[in-house]
C-alpha positions in Angstrom: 76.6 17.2 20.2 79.8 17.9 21.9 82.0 15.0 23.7 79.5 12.0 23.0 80.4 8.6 24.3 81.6 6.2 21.9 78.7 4.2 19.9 78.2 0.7 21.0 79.4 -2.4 18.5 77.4 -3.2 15.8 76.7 -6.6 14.3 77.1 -7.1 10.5 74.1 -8.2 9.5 71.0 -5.2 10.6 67.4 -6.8 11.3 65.0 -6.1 8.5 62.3 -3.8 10.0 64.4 -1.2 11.3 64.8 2.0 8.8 67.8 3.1 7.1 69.4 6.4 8.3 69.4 7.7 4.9 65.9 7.0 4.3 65.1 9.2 7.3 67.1 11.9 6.7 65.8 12.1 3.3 62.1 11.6 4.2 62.8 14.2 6.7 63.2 16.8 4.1 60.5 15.7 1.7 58.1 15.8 4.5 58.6 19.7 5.0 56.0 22.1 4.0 56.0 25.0 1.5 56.9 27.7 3.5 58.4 26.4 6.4 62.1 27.5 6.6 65.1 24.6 6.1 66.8 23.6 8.8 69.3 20.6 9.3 67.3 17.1 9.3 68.4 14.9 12.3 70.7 12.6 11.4 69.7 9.4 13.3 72.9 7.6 12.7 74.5 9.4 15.0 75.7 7.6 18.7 73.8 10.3 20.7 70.5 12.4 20.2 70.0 15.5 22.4 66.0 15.1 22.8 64.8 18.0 24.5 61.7 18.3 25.6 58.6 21.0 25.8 55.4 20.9 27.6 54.3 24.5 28.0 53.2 27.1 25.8 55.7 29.0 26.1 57.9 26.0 25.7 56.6 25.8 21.9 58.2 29.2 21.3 61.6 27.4 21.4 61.2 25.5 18.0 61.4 29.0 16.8 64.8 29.5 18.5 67.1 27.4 16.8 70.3 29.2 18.2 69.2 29.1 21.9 67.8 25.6 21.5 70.6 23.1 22.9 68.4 19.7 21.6 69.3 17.9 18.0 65.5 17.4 18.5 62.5 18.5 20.5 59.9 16.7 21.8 56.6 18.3 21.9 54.6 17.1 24.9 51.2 16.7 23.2 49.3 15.2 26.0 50.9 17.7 28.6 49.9 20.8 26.2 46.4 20.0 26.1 46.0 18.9 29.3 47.1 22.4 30.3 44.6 23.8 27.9 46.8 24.1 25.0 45.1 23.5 21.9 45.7 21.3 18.8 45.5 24.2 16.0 47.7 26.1 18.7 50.6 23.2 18.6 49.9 22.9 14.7 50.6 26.7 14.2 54.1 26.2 16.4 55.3 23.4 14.6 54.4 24.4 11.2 56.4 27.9 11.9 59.4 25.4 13.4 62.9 26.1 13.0 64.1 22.8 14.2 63.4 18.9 14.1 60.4 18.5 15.7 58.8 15.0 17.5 55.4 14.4 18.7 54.5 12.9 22.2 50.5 12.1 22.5 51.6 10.2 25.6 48.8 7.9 27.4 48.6 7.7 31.0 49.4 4.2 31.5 52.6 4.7 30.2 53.7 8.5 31.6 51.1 10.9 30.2 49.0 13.3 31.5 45.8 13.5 29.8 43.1 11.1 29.5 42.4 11.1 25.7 38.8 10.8 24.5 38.0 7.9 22.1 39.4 8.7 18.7 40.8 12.2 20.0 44.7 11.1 20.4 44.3 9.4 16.6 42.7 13.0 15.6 45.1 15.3 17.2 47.7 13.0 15.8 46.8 13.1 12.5 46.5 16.6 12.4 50.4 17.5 13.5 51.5 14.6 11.9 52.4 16.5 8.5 54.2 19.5 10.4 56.3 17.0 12.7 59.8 15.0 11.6 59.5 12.5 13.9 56.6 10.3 16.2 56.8 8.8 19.3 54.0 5.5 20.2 53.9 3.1 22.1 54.4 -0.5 22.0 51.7 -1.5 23.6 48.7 0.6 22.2 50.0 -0.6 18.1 49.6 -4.2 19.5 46.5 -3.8 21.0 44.9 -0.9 19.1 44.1 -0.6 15.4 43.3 2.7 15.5 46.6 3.8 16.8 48.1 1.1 14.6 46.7 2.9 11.5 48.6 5.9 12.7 51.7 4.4 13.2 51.3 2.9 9.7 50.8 6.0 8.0 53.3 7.8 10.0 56.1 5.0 8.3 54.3 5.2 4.7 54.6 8.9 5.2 58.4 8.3 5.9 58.4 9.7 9.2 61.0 9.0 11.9 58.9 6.4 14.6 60.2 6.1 18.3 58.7 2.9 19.8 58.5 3.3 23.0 58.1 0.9 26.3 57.2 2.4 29.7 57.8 1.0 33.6 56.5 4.0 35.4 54.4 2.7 38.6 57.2 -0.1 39.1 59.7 -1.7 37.9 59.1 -4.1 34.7 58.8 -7.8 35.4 60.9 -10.3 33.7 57.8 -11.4 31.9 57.2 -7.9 30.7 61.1 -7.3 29.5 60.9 -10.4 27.7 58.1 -9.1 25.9 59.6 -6.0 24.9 63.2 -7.6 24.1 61.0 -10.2 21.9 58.4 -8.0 19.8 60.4 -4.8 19.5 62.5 -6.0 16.7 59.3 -7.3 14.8 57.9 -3.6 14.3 59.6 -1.0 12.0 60.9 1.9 13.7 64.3 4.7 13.9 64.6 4.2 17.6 63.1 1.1 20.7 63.1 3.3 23.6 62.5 1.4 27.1 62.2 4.2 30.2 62.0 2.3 33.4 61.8 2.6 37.0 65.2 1.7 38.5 65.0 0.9 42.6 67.7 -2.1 42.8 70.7 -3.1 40.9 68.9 -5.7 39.4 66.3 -3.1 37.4 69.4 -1.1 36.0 71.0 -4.2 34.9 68.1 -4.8 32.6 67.7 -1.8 31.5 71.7 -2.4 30.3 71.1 -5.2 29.0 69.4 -4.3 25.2 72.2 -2.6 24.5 75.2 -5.5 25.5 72.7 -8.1 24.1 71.5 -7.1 20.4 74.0 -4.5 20.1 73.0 -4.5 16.3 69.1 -2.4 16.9 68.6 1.3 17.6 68.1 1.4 21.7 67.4 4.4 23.5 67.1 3.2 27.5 67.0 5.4 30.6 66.5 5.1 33.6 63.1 6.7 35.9 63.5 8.0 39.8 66.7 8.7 42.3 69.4 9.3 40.4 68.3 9.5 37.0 70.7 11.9 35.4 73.5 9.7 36.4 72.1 6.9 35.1 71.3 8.4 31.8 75.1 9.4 31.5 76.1 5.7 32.3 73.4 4.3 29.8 74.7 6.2 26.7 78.2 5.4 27.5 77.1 1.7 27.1 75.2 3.2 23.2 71.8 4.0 24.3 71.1 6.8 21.5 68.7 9.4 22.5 69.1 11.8 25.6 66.1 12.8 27.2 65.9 16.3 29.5 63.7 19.2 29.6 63.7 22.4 28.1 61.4 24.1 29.8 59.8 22.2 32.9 60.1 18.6 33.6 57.8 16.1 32.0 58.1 14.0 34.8 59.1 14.6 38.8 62.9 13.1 38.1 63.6 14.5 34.3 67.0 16.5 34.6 67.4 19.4 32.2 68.6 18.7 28.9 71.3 21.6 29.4 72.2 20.3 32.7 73.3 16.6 30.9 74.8 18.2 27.9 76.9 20.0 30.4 78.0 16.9 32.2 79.5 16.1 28.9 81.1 19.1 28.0 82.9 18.8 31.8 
């Protein structure tokens, strides 16, 4: 990535559950399959992630295009590709022919997805693009309250896969009781990255989002900000250390998702 903002402080002393960088970037190489061709892990130490993301079919053919792909990651969509009729063996046969780092998105609706997932059928689909994926995205909420999904997440880390834990504020913004939740049990569960996405209407709402990063400058945050004005305030977050980048690659996932090209070139300006 070209022109990244500069990291945020680190404390001395890193908090136990959170993975080493060269544990991932090692894990992502053993994970690869016979076959697949070798590309360049991710290297999650770095101050800023381009995360690009896919949700189409034809969207998929871009883990094939390393050259044209501006992302240090993509992010497959899972929810938004089978909602459009996409189907699992489909997205298995994409990422297993990948030429680039590849992270899986089986989104739930109450937290930004787009398909309402039959018992067992997210754990399923999971489990069968787990082995052709380098990273996993889940989220907070459903590994507290699920042990189906917390089995997953399990053998995603025994499996030595990168995890995003993620927290979502879609309908409105999150409560103070809800960020003290987050800014409480995150640090408890093993994982690469915390990612907090949040609906931002008042000052207020982007001062929390802010805060993470100022306050325990020592985890792994990725924060953005959701609705008017979100590109700028995705700029202004990774200037304070937030880590990963989200934008599009080929439509948006969401109404106010900028392009990842479009905030890579706000960089390069």
């Amino acid at each position: 990535m070209s022109k990244k903002p500069a990291a945020a402080p680190k404390a001395a002393a890193p908090v136990k559950p959170h993975k080493s960088n060269a544990s991932n970037k090692k894990a992502t190489e053993a994970n690869r399959k016979p076959g697949v061709p070798s590309f360049p892990p991710v290297d999650w130490g770095e101050p800023l992630i381009g995360v690009g993301s896919v949700s189409t079919l034809a969207g998929l053919e871009i883990l094939q295009s390393p050259a044209a792909c501006p992302a240090d990651i993509v992010e497959v969509r899972v929810d938004l590709l089978l909602a459009k009729g996409v189907t699992v063996d489909a997205i298995a046969d994409a990422l297993r022919a990948r030429r680039h780092p590849a992270l899986i998105t089986p989104r739930i609706p109450s937290e930004g997805g787009k398909l309402t997932w039959e018992p067992g059928h997210r754990e399923e689909a999971t489990r069968a693009l787990l082995p052709f994926a380098d990273a996993l995205d889940l989220e907070l909420a459903e590994i507290e309250a699920s042990p189906s999904i917390r089995a997953v997440y399990e053998e995603a880390l025994s499996k030595g896969k990168a995890l995003i834990l993620s927290a979502h504020a879609i309908a409105r913004p999150a409560s103070k009781a809800t960020w003290k939740h987050w800014t409480q049990a995150f640090p408890t569960h093993a994982a690469t990255v915390y990612k907090i996405a949040g609906l931002v209407k008042s000052r207020q709402d982007l001062l929390n989002l802010a805060l993470p990063l100022v306050t325990r400058p020592d985890l792994p945050w990725a924060v953005m900000g959701m609705g008017e004005g979100a590109a700028r305030m995705r700029m202004a977050l990774t200037a304070l250390g937030s880590k990963l980048i989200y934008g599009y690659l080929d439509e948006p996932a969401v109404a106010s998702q900028p392009s990842l090209v479009s905030l890579l070139q706000q960089f390069a300006d």
